[in-house]
N, C-alpha and C positions, 0 to 999 in steps of 0.2 A: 504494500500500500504506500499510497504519497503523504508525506508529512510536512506541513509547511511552518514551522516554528521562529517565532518572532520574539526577539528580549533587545534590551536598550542599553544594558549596561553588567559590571564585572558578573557582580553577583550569581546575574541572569544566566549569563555566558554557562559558569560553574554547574548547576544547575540543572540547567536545559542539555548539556553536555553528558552529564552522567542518566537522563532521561530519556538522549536519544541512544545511550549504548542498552539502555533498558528492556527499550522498545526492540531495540535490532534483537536481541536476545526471545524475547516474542513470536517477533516476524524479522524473520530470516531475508526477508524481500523487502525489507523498509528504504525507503527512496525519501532523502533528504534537502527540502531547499530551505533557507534563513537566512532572518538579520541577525548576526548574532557573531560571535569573535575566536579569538584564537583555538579557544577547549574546541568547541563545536564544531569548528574546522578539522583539527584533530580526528573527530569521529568519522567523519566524513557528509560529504552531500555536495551540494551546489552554496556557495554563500552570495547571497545578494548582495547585501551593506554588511561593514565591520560597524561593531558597536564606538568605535573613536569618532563614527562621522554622525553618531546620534546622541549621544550623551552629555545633552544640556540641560543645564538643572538654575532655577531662579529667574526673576522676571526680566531680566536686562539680557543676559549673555541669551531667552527664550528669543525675547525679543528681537534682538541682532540677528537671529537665524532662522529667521520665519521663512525665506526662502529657502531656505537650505529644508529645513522640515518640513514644510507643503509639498517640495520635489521629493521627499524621503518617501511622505505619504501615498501622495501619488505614483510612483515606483510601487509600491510596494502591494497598494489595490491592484493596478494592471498585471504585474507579475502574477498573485493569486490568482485573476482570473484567465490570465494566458495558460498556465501549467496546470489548472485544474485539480489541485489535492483532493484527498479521501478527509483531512483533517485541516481545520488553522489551529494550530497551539500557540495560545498567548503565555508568554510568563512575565510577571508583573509590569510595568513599565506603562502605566494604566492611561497618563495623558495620551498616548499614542497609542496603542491597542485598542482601548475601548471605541475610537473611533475606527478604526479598520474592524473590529467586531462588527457594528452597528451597518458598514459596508459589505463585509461578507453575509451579513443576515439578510438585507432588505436587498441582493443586488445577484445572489446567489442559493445555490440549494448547501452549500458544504456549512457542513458543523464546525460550528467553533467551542474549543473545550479552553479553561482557562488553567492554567498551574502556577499557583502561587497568585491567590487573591491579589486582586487592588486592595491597598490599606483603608476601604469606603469606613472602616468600624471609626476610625481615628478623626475626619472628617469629611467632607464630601457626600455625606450618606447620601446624598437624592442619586446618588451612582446606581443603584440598588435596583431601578426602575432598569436602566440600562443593561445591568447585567441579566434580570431576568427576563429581558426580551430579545436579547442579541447572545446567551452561551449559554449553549446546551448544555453543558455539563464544565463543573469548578470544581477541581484538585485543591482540597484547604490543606498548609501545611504547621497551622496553629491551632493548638486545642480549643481555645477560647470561642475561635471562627464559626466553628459550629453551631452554638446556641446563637450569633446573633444574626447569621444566614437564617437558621429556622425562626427566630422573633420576626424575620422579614418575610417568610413565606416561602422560601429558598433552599430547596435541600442541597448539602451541599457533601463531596466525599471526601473527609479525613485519611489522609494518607500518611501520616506521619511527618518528620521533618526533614529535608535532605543535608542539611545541617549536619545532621547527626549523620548520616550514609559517609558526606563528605571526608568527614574529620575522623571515621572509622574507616574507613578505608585508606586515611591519609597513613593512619598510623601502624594499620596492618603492615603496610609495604616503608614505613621510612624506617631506615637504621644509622642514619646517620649520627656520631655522638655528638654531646651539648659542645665538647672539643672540636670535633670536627666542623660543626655547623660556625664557630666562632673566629676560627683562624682561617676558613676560606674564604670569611667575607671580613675580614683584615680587624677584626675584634678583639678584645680583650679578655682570654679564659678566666682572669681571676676576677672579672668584675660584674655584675648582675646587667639586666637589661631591661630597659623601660620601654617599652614600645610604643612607637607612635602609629598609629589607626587613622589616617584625615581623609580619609572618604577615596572615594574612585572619582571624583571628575573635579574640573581644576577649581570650578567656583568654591566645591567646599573647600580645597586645600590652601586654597587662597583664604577664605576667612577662618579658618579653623588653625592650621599648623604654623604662623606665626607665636602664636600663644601660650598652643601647645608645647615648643621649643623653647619658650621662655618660662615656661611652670617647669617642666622638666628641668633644665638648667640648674636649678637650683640644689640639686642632690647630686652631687660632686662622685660620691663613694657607686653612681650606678654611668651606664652607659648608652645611650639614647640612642635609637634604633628606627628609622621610617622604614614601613612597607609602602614601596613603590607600587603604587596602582599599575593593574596590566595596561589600559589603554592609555596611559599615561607616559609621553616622551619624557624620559629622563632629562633631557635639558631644563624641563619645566620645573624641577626641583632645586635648580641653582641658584638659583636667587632666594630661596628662603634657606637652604642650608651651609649657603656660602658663610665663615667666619665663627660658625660654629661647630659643636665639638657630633655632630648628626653625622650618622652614617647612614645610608642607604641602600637596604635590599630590595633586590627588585625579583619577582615572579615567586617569594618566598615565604608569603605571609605566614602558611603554616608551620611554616621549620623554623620563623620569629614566635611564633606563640606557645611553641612547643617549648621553647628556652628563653622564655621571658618571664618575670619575675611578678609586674606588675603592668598597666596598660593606659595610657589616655586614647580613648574610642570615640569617632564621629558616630553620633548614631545610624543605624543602619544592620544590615544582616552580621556587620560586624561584630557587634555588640554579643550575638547569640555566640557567634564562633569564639567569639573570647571565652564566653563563659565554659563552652563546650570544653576547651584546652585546661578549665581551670587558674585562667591568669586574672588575679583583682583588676579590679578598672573603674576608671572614673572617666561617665560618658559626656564626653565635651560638643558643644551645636550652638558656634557664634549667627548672628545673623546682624546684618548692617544695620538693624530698624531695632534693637534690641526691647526696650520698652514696648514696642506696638505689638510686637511677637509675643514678648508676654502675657499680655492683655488679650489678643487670640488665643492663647494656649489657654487661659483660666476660661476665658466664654464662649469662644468658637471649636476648638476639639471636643471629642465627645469620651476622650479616654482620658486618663491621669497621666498615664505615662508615655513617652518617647519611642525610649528604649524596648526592643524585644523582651532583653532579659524580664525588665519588669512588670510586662503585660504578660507574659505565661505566668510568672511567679505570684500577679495579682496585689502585689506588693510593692515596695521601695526596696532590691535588692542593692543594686548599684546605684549612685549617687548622680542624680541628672544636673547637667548643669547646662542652661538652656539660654540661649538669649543675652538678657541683665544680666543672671548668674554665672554667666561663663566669666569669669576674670581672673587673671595672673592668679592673686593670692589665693582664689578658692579653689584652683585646682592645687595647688601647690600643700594647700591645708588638706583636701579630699587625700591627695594623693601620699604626704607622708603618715595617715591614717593606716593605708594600707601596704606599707612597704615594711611590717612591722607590727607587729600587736594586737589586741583582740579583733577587734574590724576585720581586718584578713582571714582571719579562722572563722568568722560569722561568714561571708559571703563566702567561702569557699564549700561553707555548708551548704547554705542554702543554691549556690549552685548544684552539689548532688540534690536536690531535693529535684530543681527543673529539668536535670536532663531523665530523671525515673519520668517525672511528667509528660515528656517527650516520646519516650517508650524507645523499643530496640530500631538498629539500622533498617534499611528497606521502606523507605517513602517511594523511591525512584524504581522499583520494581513494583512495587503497588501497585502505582498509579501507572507502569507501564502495561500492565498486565487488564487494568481495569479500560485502560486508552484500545488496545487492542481487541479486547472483548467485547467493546462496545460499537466497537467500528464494524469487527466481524458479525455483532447482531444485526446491525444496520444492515449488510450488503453492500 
């Protein structure tokens, strides 16, 4: 069968990649076209767009690139309809999916199945209408997701989290030691590492890892470490890590969190993978308009929290620092919380608590199995 799978950014890529090796495990005859980046290419298929010519994030840099995203769009309608799939797979990336859903529904007879919800629970809910008239069927990969699909009328199918697939399979297969992973990216074995997390696209890294670099800074006795975003040209990191003591790996976030100590995390899927590895963190999310962000976050989201971690957990696991809150000294106070003493031992708890609640490996065969089953009942 044809699969036509569509993601916008790193995340997605990861994801959708261990999804389509799922599927091919399935169907033996799976035929592959996407937007979508390096992993996915890997697997194989046709790729339309890499995810570096779509991933813009905030109103100004959206803005700037309105043609570049209306030809993205449009590309991307015509392609579906020339190649004619069995299936469209959306994974998150929901300002751009959900209208190419809306275009495969009303313009086509192929089913659109979605993997990896839009975050509608958080805000945007009138989304809800959208999704339940344009996809056939949605892969939830949050326990939460569940009840507020069916408060909506929307049944929707729990699959587990790939989160968790990811980072068990990372560690099934890595052997490399905390020595080894240290000295080939020119590190220091006697010293601890603080990892830096500023997001996958340049707008967060731009308001975020300045900051970041300057709380960190401040703890002399550890070693400050960025993960280089995959779609992210390394030159774009020079300028913020020029003159300080930052080192940067690139394509290695897991084998950083596998041998990091503690964490400053943009929010995002990040945040989960952190907890997954077991590394404390303190989740950092500057915005230019700080005070007005706030003030939408108290009255316009429709959740407490941010971060993943602390929407499965239901709770204040990690310490958000959002907006206003995000400044020098308060990560800097969050962060020697955790590099040290009871705080550390509380959230490393309560991270086994999340990943029980997440349940065993295998989202990505779940839902590949459930994706094929369903196509096969179709015809």
């Amino acid at each position: 069968m044809k699969y036509y799978v569509i993601v916008g950014e790193a995340s997605g890529d990861l994801h959708a990649s261990n999804l389509m090796q799922a599927i091919r495990h399935e169907d033996s005859e799976a035929d592959f076209r996407f937007f979508g980046g390096d992993l996915m290419t890997a697997v194989g298929g046709k790729r339309v767009k890499h995810i570096s010519e779509l991933a813009y994030m905030g109103f100004v840099p959206v803005l700037l690139h309105l043609p570049a995203i209306f030809a993205n769009m449009r590309l991307c309608k015509e392609d579906i309809v020339a190649w004619q799939p069995d299936v469209v797979i959306l994974v998150d990336y929901p300002g751009f999916n959900l209208k190419i859903a809306k275009f495969v529904k009303s313009h086509t007879n192929i089913p659109v199945y979605y993997y990896i919800s839009p975050k509608i629970w958080a805000w945007k809910t009138y989304r809800i209408k959208n999704i339940k008239r344009d996809v056939a069927e949605l892969f939830s990969i949050l326990p939460f997701e569940v009840e507020f699909y069916r408060d909506h009328g929307y049944p929707v199918r729990y699959v587990g989290n790939p989160c968790v697939d990811a980072v068990a399979h990372f560690r099934e297969n890595y052997v490399e030691t905390r020595e080894e992973f240290l000295l080939s990216n020119g590190l220091d074995p006697d010293k601890p590492v603080i990892a830096l997390l500023a997001g996958s696209r340049k707008q967060e890294i731009k308001d975020n890892l300045p900051d970041m670099i300057r709380a960190a800074s401040a703890f002399p006795g550890y070693q400050l470490v960025l993960a280089g975003a995959p779609a992210i040209d390394p030159y774009y990191y020079d300028d913020f890590v020029r003159g300080t003591s930052v080192k940067v790996v690139y394509g290695q976030t897991y084998p950083l969190l596998t041998n990091a100590h503690a964490a400053l995390v943009t929010s995002g899927t990040a945040t989960l993978e952190t907890a997954l590895f077991r590394v404390p963190q303190v989740v950092c999310y500057h915005t230019p308009i700080g005070k007005v962000i706030s003030f939408l976050r108290r009255h316009v989201l429709k959740v407490k929290y941010i971060s993943l971690v602390n929407l499965i957990a239901g709770k204040e696991v990690v310490r958000e620092l959002v907006a206003d809150t995000m400044t020098v000294p308060n990560m800097q106070r969050e962060l020697a919380r955790l590099l040290e003493g009871p705080e550390r031992q509380t959230m490393l708890a309560e991270y086994d608590r999340i990943i029980r609640t997440l349940g065993e490996p295998g989202a990505s065969e779940k839902a590949a199995r459930q994706i094929v089953g369903l196509l096969r009942a179709r015809g």
